[in-house]
Structures are given as structure tokens and as C-alpha cells.
PyMOL commands that place a pseudoatom at each C-alpha (Angstrom):
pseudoatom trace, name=CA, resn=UNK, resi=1, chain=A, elem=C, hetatm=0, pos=[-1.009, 21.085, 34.456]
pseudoatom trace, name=CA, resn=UNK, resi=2, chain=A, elem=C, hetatm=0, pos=[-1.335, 18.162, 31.960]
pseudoatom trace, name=CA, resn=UNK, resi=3, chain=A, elem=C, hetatm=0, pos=[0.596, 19.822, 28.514]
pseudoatom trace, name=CA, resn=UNK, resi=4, chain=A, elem=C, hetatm=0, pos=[-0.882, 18.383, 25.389]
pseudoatom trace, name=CA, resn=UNK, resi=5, chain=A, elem=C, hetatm=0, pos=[0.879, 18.924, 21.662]
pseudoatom trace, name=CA, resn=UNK, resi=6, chain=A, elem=C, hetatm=0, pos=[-1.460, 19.628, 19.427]
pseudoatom trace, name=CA, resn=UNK, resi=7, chain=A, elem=C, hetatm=0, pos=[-2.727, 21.067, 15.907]
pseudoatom trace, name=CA, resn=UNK, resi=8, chain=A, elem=C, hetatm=0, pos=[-4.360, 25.149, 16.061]
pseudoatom trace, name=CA, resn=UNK, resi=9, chain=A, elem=C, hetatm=0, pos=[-6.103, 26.022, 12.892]
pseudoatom trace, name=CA, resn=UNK, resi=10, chain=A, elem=C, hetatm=0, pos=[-5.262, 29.067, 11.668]
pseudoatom trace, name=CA, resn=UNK, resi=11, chain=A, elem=C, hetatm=0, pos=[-5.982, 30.194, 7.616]
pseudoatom trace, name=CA, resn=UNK, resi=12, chain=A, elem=C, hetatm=0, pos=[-9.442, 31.279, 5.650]
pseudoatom trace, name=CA, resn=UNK, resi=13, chain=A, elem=C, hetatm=0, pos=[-12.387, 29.150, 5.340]
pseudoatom trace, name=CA, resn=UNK, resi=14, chain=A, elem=C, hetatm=0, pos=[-11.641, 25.917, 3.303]
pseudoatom trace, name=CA, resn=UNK, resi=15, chain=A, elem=C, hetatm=0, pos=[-8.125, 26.922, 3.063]
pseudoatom trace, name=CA, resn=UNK, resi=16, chain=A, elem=C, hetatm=0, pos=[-7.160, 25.262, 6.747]
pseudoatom trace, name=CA, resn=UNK, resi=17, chain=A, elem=C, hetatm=0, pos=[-3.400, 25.925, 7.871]
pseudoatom trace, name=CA, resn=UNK, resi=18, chain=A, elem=C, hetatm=0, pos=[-2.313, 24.281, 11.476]
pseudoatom trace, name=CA, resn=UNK, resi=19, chain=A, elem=C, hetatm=0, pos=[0.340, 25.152, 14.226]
pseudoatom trace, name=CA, resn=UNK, resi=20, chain=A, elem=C, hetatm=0, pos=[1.931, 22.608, 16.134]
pseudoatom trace, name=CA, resn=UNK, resi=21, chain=A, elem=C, hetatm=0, pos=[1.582, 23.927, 19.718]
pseudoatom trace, name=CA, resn=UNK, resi=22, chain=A, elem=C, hetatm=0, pos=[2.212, 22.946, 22.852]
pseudoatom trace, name=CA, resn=UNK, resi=23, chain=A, elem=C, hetatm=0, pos=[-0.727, 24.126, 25.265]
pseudoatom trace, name=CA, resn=UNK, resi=24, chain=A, elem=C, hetatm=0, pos=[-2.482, 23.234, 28.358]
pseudoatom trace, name=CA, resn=UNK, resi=25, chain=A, elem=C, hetatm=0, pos=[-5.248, 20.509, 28.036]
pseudoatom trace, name=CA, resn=UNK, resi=26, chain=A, elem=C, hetatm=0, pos=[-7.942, 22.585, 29.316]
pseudoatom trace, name=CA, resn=UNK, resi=27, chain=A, elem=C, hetatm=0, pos=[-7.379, 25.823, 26.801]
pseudoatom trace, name=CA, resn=UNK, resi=28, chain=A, elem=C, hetatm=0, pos=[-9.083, 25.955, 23.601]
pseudoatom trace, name=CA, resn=UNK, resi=29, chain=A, elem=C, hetatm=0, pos=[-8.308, 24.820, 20.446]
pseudoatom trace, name=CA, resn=UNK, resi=30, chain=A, elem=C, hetatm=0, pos=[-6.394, 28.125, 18.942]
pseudoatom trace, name=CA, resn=UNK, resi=31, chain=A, elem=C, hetatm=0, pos=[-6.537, 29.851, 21.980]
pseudoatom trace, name=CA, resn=UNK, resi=32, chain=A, elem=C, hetatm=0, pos=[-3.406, 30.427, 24.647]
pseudoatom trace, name=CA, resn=UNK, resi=33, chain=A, elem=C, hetatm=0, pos=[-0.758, 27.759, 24.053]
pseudoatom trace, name=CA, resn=UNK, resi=34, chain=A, elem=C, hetatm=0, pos=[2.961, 28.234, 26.056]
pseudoatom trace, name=CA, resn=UNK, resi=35, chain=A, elem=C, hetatm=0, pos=[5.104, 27.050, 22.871]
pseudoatom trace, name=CA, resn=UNK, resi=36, chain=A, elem=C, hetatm=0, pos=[5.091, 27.225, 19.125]
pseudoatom trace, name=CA, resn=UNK, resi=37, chain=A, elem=C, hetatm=0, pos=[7.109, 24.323, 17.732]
pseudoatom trace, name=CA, resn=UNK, resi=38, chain=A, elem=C, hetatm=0, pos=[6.571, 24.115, 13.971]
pseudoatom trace, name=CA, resn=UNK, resi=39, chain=A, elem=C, hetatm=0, pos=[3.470, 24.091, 11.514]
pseudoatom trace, name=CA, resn=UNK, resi=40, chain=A, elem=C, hetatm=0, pos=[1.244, 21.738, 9.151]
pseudoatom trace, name=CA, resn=UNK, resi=41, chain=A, elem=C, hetatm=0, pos=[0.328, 22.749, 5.808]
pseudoatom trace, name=CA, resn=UNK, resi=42, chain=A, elem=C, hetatm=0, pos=[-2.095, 19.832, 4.640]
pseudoatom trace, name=CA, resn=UNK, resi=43, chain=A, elem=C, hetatm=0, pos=[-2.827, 21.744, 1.406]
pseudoatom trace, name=CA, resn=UNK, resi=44, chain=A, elem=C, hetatm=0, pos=[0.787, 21.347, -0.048]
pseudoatom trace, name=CA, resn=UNK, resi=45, chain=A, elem=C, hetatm=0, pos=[1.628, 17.811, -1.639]
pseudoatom trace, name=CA, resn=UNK, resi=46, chain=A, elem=C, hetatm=0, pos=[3.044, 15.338, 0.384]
pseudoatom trace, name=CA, resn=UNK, resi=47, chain=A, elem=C, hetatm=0, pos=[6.744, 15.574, -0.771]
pseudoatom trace, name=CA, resn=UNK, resi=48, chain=A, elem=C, hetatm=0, pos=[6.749, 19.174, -0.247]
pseudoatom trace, name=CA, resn=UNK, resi=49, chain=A, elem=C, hetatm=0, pos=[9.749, 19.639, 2.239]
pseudoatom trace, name=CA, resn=UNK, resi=50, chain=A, elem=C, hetatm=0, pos=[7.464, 23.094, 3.233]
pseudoatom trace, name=CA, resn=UNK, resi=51, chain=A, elem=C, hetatm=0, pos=[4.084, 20.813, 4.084]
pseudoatom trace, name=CA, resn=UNK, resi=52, chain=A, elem=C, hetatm=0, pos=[5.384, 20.017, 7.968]
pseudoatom trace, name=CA, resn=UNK, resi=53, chain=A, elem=C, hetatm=0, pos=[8.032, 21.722, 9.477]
pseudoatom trace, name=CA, resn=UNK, resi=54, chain=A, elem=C, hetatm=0, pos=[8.984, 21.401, 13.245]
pseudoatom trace, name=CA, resn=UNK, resi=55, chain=A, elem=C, hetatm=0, pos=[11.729, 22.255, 15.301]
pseudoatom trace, name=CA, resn=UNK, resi=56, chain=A, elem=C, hetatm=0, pos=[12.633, 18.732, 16.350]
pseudoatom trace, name=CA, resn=UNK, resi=57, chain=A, elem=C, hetatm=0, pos=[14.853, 19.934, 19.300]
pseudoatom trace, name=CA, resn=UNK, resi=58, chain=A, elem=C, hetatm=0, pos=[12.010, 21.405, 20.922]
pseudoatom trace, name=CA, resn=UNK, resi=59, chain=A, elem=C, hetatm=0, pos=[9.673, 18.755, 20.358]
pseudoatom trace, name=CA, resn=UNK, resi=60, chain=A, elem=C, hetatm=0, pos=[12.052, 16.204, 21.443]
pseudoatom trace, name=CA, resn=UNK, resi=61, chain=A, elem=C, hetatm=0, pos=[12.426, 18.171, 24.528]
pseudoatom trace, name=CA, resn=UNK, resi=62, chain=A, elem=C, hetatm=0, pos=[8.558, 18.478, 25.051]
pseudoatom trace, name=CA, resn=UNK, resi=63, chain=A, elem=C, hetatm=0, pos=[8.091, 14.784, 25.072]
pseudoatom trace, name=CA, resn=UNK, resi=64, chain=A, elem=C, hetatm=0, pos=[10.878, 14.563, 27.525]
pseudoatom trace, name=CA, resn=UNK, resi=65, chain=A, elem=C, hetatm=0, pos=[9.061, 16.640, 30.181]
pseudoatom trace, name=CA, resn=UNK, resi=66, chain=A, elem=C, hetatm=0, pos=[6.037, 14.579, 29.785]
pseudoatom trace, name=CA, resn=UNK, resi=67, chain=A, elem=C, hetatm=0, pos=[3.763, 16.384, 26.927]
pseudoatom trace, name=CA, resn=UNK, resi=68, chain=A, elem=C, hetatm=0, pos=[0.881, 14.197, 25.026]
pseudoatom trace, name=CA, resn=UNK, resi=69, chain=A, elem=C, hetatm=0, pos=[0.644, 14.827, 21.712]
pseudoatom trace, name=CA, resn=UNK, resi=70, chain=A, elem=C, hetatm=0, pos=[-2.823, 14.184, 19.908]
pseudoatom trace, name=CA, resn=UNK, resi=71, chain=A, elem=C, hetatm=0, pos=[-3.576, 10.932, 17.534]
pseudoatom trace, name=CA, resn=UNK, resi=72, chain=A, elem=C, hetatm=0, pos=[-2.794, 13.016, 14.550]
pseudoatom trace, name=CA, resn=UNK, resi=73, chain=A, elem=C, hetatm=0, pos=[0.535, 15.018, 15.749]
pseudoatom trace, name=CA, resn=UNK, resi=74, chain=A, elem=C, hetatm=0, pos=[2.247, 11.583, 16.839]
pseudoatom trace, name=CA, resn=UNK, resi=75, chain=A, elem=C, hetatm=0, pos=[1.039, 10.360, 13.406]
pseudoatom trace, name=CA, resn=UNK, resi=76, chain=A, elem=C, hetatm=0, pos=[2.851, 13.632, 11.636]
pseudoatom trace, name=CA, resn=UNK, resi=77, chain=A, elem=C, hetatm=0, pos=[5.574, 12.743, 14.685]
pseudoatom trace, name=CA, resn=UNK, resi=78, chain=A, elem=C, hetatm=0, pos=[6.261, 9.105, 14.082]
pseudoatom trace, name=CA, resn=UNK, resi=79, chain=A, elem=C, hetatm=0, pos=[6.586, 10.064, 10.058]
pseudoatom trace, name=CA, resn=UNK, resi=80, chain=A, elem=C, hetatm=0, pos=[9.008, 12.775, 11.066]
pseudoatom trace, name=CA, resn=UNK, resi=81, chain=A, elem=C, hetatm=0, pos=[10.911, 9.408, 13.656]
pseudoatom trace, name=CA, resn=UNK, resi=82, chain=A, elem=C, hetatm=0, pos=[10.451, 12.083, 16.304]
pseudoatom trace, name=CA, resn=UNK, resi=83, chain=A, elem=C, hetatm=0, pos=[7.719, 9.202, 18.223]
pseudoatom trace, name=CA, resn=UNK, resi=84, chain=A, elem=C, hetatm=0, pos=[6.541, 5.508, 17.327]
pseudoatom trace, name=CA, resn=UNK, resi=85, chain=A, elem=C, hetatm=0, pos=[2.798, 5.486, 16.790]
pseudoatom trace, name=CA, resn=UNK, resi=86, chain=A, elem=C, hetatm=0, pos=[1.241, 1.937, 17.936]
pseudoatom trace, name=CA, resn=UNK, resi=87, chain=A, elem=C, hetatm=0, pos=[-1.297, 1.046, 14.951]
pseudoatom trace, name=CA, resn=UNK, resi=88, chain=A, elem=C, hetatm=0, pos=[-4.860, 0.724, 15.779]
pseudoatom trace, name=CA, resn=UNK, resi=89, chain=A, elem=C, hetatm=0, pos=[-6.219, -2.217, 14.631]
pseudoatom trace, name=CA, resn=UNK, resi=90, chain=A, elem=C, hetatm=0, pos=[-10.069, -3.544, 15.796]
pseudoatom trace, name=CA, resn=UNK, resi=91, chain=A, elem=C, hetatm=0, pos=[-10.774, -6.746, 13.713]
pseudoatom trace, name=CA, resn=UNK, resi=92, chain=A, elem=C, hetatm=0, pos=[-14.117, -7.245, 16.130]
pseudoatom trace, name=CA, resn=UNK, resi=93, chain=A, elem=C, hetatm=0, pos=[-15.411, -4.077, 14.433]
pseudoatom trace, name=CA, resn=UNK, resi=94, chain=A, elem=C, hetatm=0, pos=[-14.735, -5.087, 10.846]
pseudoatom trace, name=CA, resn=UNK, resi=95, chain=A, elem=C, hetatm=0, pos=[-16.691, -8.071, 11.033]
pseudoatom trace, name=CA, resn=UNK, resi=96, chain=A, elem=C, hetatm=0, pos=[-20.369, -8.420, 10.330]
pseudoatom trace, name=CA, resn=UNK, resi=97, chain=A, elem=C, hetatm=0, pos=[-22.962, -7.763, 12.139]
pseudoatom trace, name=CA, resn=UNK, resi=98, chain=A, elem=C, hetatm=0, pos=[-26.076, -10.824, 13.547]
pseudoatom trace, name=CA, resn=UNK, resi=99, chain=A, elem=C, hetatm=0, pos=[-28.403, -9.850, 10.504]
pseudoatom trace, name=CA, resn=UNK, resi=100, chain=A, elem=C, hetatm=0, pos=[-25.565, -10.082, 7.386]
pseudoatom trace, name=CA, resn=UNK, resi=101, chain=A, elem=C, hetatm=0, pos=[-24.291, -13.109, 9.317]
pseudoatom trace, name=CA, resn=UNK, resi=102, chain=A, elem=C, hetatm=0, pos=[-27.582, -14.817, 8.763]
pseudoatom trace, name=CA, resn=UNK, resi=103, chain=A, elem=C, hetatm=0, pos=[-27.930, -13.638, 5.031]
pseudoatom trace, name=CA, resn=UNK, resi=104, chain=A, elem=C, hetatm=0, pos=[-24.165, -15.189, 4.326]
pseudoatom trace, name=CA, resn=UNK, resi=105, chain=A, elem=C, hetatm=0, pos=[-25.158, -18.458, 5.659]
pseudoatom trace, name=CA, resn=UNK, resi=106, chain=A, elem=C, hetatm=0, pos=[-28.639, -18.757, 4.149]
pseudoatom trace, name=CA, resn=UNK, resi=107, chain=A, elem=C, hetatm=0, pos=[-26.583, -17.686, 0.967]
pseudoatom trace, name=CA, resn=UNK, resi=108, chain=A, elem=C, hetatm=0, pos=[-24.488, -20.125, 1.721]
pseudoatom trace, name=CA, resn=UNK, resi=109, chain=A, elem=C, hetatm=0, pos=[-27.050, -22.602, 2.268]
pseudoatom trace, name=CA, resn=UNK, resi=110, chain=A, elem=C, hetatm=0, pos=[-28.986, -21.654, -1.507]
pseudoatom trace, name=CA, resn=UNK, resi=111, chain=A, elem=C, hetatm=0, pos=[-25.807, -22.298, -3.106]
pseudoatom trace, name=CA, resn=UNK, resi=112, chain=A, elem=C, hetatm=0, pos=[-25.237, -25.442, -1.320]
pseudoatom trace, name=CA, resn=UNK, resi=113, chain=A, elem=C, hetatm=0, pos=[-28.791, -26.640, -2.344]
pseudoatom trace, name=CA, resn=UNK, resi=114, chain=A, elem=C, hetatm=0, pos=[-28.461, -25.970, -6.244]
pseudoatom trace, name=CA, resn=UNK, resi=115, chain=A, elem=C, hetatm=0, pos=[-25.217, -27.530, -6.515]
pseudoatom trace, name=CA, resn=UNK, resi=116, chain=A, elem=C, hetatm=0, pos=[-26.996, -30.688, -4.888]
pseudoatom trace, name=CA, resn=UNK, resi=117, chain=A, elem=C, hetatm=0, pos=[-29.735, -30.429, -7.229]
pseudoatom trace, name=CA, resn=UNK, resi=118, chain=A, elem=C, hetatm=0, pos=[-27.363, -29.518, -10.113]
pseudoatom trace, name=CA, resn=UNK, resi=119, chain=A, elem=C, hetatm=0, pos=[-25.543, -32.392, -9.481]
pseudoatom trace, name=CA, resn=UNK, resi=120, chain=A, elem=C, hetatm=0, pos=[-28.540, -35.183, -9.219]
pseudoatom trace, name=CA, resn=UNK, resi=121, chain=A, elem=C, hetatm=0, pos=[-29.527, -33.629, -12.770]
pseudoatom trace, name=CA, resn=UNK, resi=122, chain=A, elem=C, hetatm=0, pos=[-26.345, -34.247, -14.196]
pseudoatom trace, name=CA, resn=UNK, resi=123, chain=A, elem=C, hetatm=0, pos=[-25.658, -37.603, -13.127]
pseudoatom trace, name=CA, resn=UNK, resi=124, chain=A, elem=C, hetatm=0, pos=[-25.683, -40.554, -15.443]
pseudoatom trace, name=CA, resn=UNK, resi=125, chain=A, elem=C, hetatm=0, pos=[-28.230, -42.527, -14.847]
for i in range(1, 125): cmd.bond("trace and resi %d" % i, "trace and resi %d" % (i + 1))
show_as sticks, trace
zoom trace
């Protein structure tokens, strides 16, 4: 049974309040989870001590036994020091695509040309 520690949504519509649960990969989103370990509140500010509380014993001990949290409890996790999130970083997908590659360089290349011709205008003769 592969545990996984992750967010339930519980509150009203638009007004979203999550558990921190540990539950088997295969059940539902808020349906049967074996452990309650603490709970998000992403509508209180930031510094609010209230916003995330977790029992770090028992989360501690969950990683210890081989649990998975999700991307976004080991980011609540490794602000808490409880786990170290490894940044994500993709610089291939930040860069440009063929087409805006080819309209920087002919860009480039207009520029290029009325600085030539900006210059032979210029110069003393």
C-alpha cells in the first residue's frame, strides 16, 4: 500500500479549507485517509501562526515509514524544515520557441542594417 500525504478540501464553495492527511494513493481526494496530521488554511495571511498547523511528530514519523507527500505539502513541509524541497527549474522551457527565434534575429538584422545606413549618412565626407 503506497501512503501518500496529502491536502483534502474541506470548507464552502470559494471559501477552500485543507487537511493534511495521510491516505492511501488509490483513495479519493477527501475520501478515507488512515491519519489526520494538521490543516492548511490558505485564506489566512501568511504570518498567521493559525494558517498551517501540523503535528510535526507525526509527520516526521510518516516520512520515516516511507509516506510521499504531494508537490505542494513538501512545499508547506520544507517551509515548516520538516523536508527539503529540490527546486524545479526547466530553462529549455523558458526559452523561445523556432518562430520568435526567427523574428529576434530578423529584428536583429533591421537594426543592424539602419545603423549601417545611419552611419554612411553621417560620415564626413
Amino acid at each position: 500500500m503506497s501512503l501518500k500525504i496529502r491536502l483534502s478540501r474541506g470548507g464552502a464553495k470559494k471559501r477552500p479549507f485543507y487537511r493534511i492527511v495521510v491516505a492511501d494513493a488509490r483513495m479519493p481526494r477527501d475520501g478515507r485517509f488512515v491519519e489526520r496530521i494538521g490543516a492548511f488554511d490558505p485564506l489566512k495571511a501568511k504570518d498567521d501562526a493559525t494558517r498551517l498547523v501540523v503535528d510535526l511528530e507525526k509527520a516526521k514519523a510518516w516520512l520515516a515509514k516511507g509516506a510521499q507527500p504531494t508537490d505542494r505539502v513538501l512545499r508547506l513541509f520544507d517551509g515548516l524544515g520538516i523536508a527539503k524541497r529540490e527546486t524545479r527549474n526547466n530553462p529549455v522551457k523558458a526559452l523561445p520557441k523556432k518562430k520568435a527565434q526567427e523574428r529576434v534575429a530578423a529584428a536583429a538584422a533591421a537594426a543592424e542594417k539602419a545603423a549601417a545606413a545611419e552611419k554612411t549618412e553621417t560620415a564626413p565626407a
